[in-house]
C-alpha positions in Angstrom: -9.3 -6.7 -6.7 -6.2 -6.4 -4.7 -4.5 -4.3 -2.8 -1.2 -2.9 -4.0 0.2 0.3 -2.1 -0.7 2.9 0.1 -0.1 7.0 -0.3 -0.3 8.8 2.7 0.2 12.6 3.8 2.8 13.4 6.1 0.3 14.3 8.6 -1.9 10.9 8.1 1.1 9.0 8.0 2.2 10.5 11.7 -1.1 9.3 12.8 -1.6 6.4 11.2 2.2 5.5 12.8 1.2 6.6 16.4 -2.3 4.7 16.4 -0.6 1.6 15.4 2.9 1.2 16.1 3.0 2.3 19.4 3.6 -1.2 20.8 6.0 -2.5 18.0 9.5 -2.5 18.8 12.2 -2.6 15.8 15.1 -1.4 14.6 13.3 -0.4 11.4 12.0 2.9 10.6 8.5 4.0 11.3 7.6 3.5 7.3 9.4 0.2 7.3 7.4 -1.1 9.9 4.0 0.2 8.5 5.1 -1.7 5.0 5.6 -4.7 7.4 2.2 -4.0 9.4 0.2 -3.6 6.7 1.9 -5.9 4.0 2.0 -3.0 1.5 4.2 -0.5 -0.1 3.9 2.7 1.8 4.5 5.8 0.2 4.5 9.4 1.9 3.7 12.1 -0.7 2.1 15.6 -0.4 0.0 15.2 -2.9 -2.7 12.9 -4.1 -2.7 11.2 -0.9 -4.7 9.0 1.6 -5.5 6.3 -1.5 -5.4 2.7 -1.2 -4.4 1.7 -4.4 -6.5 -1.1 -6.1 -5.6 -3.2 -9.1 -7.7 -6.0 -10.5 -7.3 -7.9 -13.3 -10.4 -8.3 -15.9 -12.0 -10.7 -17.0 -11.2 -12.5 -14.0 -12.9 -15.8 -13.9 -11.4 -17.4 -16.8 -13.7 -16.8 -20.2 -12.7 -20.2 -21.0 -12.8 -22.8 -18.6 -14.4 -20.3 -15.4 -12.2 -21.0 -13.1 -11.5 -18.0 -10.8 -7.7 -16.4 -10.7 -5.6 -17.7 -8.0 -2.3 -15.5 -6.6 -3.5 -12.2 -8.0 -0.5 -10.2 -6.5 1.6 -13.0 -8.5 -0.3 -12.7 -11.9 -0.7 -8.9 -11.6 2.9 -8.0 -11.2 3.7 -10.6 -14.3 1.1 -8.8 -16.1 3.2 -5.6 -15.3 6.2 -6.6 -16.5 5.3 -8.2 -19.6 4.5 -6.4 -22.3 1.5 -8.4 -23.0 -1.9 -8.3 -22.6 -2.7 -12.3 -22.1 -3.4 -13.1 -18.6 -3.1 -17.4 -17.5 -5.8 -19.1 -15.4 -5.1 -21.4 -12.9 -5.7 -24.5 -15.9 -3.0 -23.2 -18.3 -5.4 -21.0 -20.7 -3.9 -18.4 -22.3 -6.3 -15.2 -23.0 -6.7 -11.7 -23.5 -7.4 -9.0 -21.0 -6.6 -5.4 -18.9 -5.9 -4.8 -15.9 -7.9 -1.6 -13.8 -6.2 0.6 -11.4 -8.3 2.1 -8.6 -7.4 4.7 -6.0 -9.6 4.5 -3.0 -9.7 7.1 -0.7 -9.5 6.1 2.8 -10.2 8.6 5.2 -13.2 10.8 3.6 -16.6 9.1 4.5 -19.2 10.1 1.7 -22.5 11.8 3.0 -24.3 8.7 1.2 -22.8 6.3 2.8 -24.0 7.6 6.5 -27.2 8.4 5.6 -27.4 4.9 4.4 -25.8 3.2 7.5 -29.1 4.7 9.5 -31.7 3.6 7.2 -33.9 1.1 8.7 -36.5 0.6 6.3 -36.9 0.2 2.5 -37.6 3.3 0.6 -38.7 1.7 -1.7 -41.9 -0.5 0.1 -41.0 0.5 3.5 -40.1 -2.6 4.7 -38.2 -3.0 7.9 -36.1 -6.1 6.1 -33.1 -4.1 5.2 -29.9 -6.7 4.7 -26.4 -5.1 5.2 -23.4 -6.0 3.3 -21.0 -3.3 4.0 -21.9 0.1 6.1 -23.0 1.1 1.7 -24.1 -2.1 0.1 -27.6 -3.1 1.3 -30.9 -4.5 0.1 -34.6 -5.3 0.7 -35.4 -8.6 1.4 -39.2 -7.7 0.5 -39.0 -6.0 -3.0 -35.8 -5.4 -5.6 -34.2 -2.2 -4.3 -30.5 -2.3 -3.7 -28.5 0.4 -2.8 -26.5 0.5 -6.7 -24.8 -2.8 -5.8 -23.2 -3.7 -9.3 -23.0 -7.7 -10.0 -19.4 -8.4 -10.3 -19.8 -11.4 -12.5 -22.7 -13.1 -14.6 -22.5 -16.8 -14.7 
């Protein structure tokens, strides 16, 4: 998955500006030097805003020889702009697939991922071997539990 643009409010995007930028001295403007900060498109919209937006390309590695996709942002604007669905591995194979879009909401924690951050112990065999991934993705080194961690590929 890869990054491809960010939507902020007006208000966020003052903030988001202040907090960073402070220190940055151009003759840009403030949302030309956020693109350039954050090496993304930066768009300032009223509505459906404060996304990250997410675009991956599927089935990424190759069905054919497995070799993972290299220069995603490359392959993803190409798949774009082409009016076909056959994506090119890194080895020259031609095959079918989509591409997913996902808008990813920066600012709102969920109430499941803090209660999560403080658990300490397994609820499923109350082991105290919790492994972190992310402040969400966790698991118990003890039993099977996971936190609804999804595997992202089967090999």
């Amino acid at each position: 998955m890869v990054p491809t643009g960010v939507v902020l409010s007006p208000d966020n995007f003052a903030v988001v500006t202040s907090e960073h930028l402070d220190n940055i001295e151009t003759h840009l403007s403030d949302s030309l030097r956020l693109e350039h900060h954050l090496a993304l498109p930066i768009s300032v919209r009223s509505e459906d805003t404060d996304i990250i937006v997410v675009k991956e390309l599927v089935p990424n590695p190759c069905p054919i020889c497995r070799h993972p996709l290299k220069f995603l942002r490359e392959l993803i604007d190409r798949f774009e702009k082409e009016n076909t669905n056959l994506i090119r591995c890194p080895l020259g194979h031609h095959y079918s697939g989509t591409m997913k879009i996902y808008h990813l909401n920066i600012f709102q924690q969920s109430e499941r991922a803090e209660l999560e951050n403080n658990l300490s112990e397994c609820p499923a065999c109350r082991s105290k071997k919790i492994q972190y991934l992310s402040p969400s993705d966790m698991f118990c080194l003890d039993c099977d539990w996971d936190s609804g961690m999804v595997a992202r590929y089967r090999t």
